[in-house]
Phi, psi and omega in degrees: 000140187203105175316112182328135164298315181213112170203171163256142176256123170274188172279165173069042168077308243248167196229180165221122164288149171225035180278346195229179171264011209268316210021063177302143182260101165242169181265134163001137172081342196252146151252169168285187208300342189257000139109343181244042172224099198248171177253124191224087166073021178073020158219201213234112184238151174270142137308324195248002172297119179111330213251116159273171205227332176196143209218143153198161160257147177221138174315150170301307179344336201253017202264320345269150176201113168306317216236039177206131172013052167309133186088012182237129184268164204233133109330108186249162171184151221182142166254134164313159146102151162243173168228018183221162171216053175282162195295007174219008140009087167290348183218054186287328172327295197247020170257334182251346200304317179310330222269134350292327184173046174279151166332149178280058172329162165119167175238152186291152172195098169299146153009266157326331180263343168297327207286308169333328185270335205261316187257348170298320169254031166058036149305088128336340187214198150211124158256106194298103217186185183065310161261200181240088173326336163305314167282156354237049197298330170325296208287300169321308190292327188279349148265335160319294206271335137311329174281339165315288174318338200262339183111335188286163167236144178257125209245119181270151136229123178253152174278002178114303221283057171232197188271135165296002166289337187250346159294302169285000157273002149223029176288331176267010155265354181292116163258319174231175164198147151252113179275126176287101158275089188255357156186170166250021161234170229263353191268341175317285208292263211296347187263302187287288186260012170100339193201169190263171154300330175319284180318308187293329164314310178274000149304316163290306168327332187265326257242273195296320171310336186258004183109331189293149194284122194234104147284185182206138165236139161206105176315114176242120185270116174282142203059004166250315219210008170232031161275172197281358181258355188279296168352277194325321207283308193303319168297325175265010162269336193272310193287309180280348214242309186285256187197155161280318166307355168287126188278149175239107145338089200230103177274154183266161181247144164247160194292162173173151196044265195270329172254057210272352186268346206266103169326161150322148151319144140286144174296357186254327166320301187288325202276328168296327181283318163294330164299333150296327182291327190297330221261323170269351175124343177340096196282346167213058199297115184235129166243118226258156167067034175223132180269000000 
């Protein structure tokens, strides 16, 4: 447990986090949307600083990241808890486990020894994954800024959802990052996940301004996010907003947690999509979850 970077202490005990696009107002006692952030006695503490929840080496590829340092394996690793709940979660166990205000899974791992394990096992890089690194950014930045010292590079992957306060505190540790998009319009993100497009469309945007290496992923759900104009937007949002050179993800989705009734993506769905991209100008277009 380690007392929150950014927040504000309100009147009545109660505080505002400012790590998310959530800027949840919680009460004494209470945690935010993402189950690993309390109010303890008026000021605002993480839970999950110090504790992973999953450790793994992995292809970077698998992050995904095509086009930063291909063919070389990452050091993973995740803190419980989310700031999203979307319905098809694939690591929903250790993203939703905290929520509302259940135990902190996981075992201590300081800092320091990832980035030890990360050079011990000839890791180029540490990639902040599996769960969402915005909750536990504490824990991420203060590895961040050892692994930095160490020569490694640091790759978050994320849904997006933060704060610009918290984009500049890791942005001069940041190198790469892959961002989760799942439409640019705003009702995917309030029917599904919790949340709006906004913040996130300008979490890329600060991103790609500041330099950091950006792929985009969008996981396509059948009946939330593939009809063809959702596509489109997305693909010319990536292209005019961004770069044509930001490489695009195009995943296929499989069921999972709440959406175990939902067919598979048709392969004709991902190929639709890619014609849009091809179509706004996109220079690198992947297509995920496909053999």
């Amino acid at each position: 447990m380690k007392e929150a970077i950014l927040y504000q202490k309100l009147e009545d005990g109660k505080v505002r986090c400012a790590v998310c696009g959530h800027r949840c107002t919680i009460a004494e006692g209470r945690r935010g949307i993402c189950g690993v952030r309390e109010n303890q006695g008026g000021s605002l503490y993480t839970l999950n600083y110090g504790v992973a929840v999953s450790v793994a080496i992995d292809p970077i590829e698998k992050k995904p990241l095509y086009h930063f340092m291909p063919g070389t394996k990452t050091y993973s690793f995740a803190a419980a808890g989310c700031n999203l709940c979307c319905a098809w979660c694939q690591n929903w166990e250790i993203s939703q486990g905290p929520k509302p205000d259940k135990p902190i899974e996981g075992y201590e791992v300081h800092p320091k020894e990832h980035v030890r394990q990360a050079l011990a096992h000839g890791c180029p890089s540490i990639s902040y994954t599996y769960s969402e690194p915005t909750i536990f950014v504490e824990y991420a930045l203060d590895t961040m800024i050892l692994a930095q010292k160490e020569g490694l590079k640091n790759i978050w992957v994320t849904n997006g959802f933060m704060s610009p306060e918290t984009l500049e505190r890791i942005i001069p540790y940041l190198d790469a990052a892959n961002v989760d998009l799942k439409g640019s319009r705003g009702d995917v993100y309030e029917k599904y996940c919790c949340a709006h497009a906004e913040p996130i469309m300008a979490s890329l945007k600060i991103l790609h301004q500041a330099g950091v290496h950006l792929e985009v992923t969008t996981l396509v759900v059948p009946g939330v996010n593939d009809r063809p104009e959702q596509l489109k937007e997305v693909a010319e949002f990536v292209a005019n907003e961004l770069s044509r050179d930001v490489p695009w993800h195009i995943s296929r989705f499989f069921p999972a947690w709440k959406m175990m009734d939902v067919p598979v993506t048709p392969i004709e769905t991902l190929r639709m999509a890619q014609a849009f991209g091809k179509d706004a100008g996109l220079k690198h277009i992947h297509l995920g979850n496909v053999h």
